[in-house]
Every structure is written in C-alpha cells, then in structure tokens.
Residue, then its C-alpha position, 0 to 999 in steps of 0.5 A: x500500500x502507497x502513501x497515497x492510498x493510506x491517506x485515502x483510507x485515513x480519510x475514509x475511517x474519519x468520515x465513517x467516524x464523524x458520520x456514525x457520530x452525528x447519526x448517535x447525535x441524532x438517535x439521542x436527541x430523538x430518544x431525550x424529546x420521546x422521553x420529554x413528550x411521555x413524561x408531559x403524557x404521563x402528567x396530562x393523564x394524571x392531572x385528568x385522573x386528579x382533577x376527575x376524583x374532586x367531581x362527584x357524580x350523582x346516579x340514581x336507578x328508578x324502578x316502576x312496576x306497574x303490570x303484575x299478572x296477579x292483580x286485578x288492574x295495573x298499578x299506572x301511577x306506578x309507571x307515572x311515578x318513575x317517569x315523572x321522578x326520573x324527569x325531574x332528576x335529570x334536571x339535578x344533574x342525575x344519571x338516571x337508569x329507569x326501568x319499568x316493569x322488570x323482571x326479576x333478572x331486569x332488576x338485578x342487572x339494574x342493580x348491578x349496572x348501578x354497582x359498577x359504577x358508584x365511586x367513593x364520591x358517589x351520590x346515589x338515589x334508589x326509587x322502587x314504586x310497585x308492590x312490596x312486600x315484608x318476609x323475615x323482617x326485611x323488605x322486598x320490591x317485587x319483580x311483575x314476574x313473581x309468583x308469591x305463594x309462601x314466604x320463602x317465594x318473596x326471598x326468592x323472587x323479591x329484591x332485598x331493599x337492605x340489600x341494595x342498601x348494602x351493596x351502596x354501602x360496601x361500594x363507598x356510596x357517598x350518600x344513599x337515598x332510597x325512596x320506596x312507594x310500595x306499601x300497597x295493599x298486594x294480591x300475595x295477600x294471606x297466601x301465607x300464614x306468616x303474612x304481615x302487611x306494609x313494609x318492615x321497618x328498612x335498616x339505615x346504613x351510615x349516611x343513608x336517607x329513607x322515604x317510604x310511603x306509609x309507617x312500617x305494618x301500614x297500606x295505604x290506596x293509591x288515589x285517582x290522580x296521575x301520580x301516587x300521594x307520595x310522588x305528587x308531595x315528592x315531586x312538588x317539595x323537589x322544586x324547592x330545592x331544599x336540602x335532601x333532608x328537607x324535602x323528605x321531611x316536608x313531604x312527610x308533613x305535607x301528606x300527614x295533613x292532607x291525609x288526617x293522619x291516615x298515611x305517615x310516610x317515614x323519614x329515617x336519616x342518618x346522613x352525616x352531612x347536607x345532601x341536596x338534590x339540586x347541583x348549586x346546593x351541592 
C-alpha cells in the first residue's frame, strides 16, 4: 500500500467516524424529546385522573312496576311515578337508569349496572314504586314476574331493599337515598300464614336517607290522580330545592295533613352531612 492510498483510507475511517457520530447525535436527541413528550403524557393523564376524583357524580336507578299478572288492574301511577321522578332528576344533574316493569333478572342487572359504577364520591338515589312486600323482617320490591305463594317465594323472587342498601354501602356510596312507594295493599295477600302487611321497618346504613310511603305494618290506596300521594308531595317539595333532608321531611308533613293522619310516610336519616338534590346546593 502507497502513501497515497493510506491517506485515502485515513480519510475514509474519519468520515465513517464523524458520520456514525452525528447519526448517535441524532438517535439521542430523538430518544431525550420521546422521553420529554411521555413524561408531559404521563402528567396530562394524571392531572385528568386528579382533577376527575374532586367531581362527584350523582346516579340514581328508578324502578316502576306497574303490570303484575296477579292483580286485578295495573298499578299506572306506578309507571307515572318513575317517569315523572326520573324527569325531574335529570334536571339535578342525575344519571338516571329507569326501568319499568322488570323482571326479576331486569332488576338485578339494574342493580348491578348501578354497582359498577358508584365511586367513593358517589351520590346515589334508589326509587322502587310497585308492590312490596315484608318476609323475615326485611323488605322486598317485587319483580311483575313473581309468583308469591309462601314466604320463602318473596326471598326468592323479591329484591332485598337492605340489600341494595348494602351493596351502596360496601361500594363507598357517598350518600344513599332510597325512596320506596310500595306499601300497597298486594294480591300475595294471606297466601301465607306468616303474612304481615306494609313494609318492615328498612335498616339505615351510615349516611343513608329513607322515604317510604306509609309507617312500617301500614297500606295505604293509591288515589285517582296521575301520580301516587307520595310522588305528587315528592315531586312538588323537589322544586324547592331544599336540602335532601328537607324535602323528605316536608313531604312527610305535607301528606300527614292532607291525609288526617291516615298515611305517615317515614323519614329515617342518618346522613352525616347536607345532601341536596339540586347541583348549586351541592
């Protein structure tokens, strides 16, 4: 090899040296702006995730039953109830899950669907209007498919209120409302011995808020109006914007009066704060 050739070569390995520099450069300056734009992800991600825990979400499940094969007429204010509640829910920022009419397997995937979605900060309304019906010293709603013949049929085919309850409590609910109008006179009636009218008294988990239609072993009639007695108070005291507490107490008094005494609906608290049904109010 001449001198001529080795200074060729020389040249040759430099430019390769230079070259594989500057493409080394170039691959580390990519790789430092990728790890630059994932941290930047990563922060964009967590300040969502932050920011989404403060915001407490409100949902509620509404159930209407109304066409129960044993009875002798559909309970229509029923159907009414549930549609009419859930209106006025959604105007106060609920996420409303109505079903009407359900079968025993439409109320436990309702049920479930409500489970899957309560967070710690959760506030949560539960509606039932139909028949119920007490077994064991414990609540049921009823399903429109239900066939009652003894006590252990209600367990069976019913839907346990405290359950519900239960279920709202374990997921961390934030608050529980639960408004029942579903102390009817029902056609399971007597079918067996250890039948007891109206509804069992209903267990107040912490921070829980109960409305029921009549006091616990009573029945009331429903009216000739659009919606039951209950409702109607109910749906009028809502406008008020009051406090959750608030209006289930002034729709206690309200029908207490206008009824003589003869349908006093329960109101039973255990709320640890103020929980209103309109968003401003919180």
């Amino acid at each position: 090899m001449n001198v001529r050739q080795l200074d060729i070569s020389r040249r040759s390995i430099a430019l390769a040296a230079a070259l594989i520099g500057t493409v080394s450069l170039a691959i580390g300056a990519h790789a430092a702006l990728n790890m630059r734009a994932l941290d930047a992800a990563k922060a964009v991600s967590t300040d969502q995730v932050t920011g989404s825990v403060g915001e407490t979400s409100r949902l509620a499940l509404v159930i209407g039953n109304g066409h129960y094969p044993d009875a002798s007429a559909p309970l229509t204010q029923s159907i009414n109830d549930a549609r009419a509640l859930s209106s006025s829910l959604r105007k106060n920022g609920f996420d409303v899950d109505m079903v009407e009419d359900a079968s025993k397997d439409d109320m436990i995937r309702a049920v479930n669907r409500l489970k899957s979605r309560i967070k710690h900060d959760t506030t949560v309304m539960l509606f039932f209007g139909g028949y119920g019906v007490q077994a064991g010293r414990e609540s049921y709603m009823l399903p429109v498919d239900a066939v009652i013949w003894k006590e252990s049929d209600v367990r069976r085919q019913g839907v346990s209120i405290e359950g519900v309850l239960e279920m709202m409590k374990e997921q961390g609910a934030k608050a529980k409302l639960v408004v029942v109008d579903a102390s009817r006179r029902n056609p399971y009636e007597r079918r067996f011995r250890s039948y007891s009218h109206g509804l069992a008294p209903i267990g107040t988990p912490d921070n829980a808020l109960i409305l029921t239609s009549a006091s616990p072993g009573k029945v009331v009639d429903d009216g000739k109006g659009e919606h039951s007695t209950l409702v109607s108070e109910l749906l009028a005291n809502l406008a008020t914007q009051g406090s959750a507490e608030s209006v289930f107490n002034k729709t206690r008094l309200a029908i207490s009066r206008a009824s003589e005494g003869d349908q006093v609906p329960t109101v039973s608290s255990s709320l640890l704060e103020d929980v209103h049904f309109d968003q401003a109010g919180g």
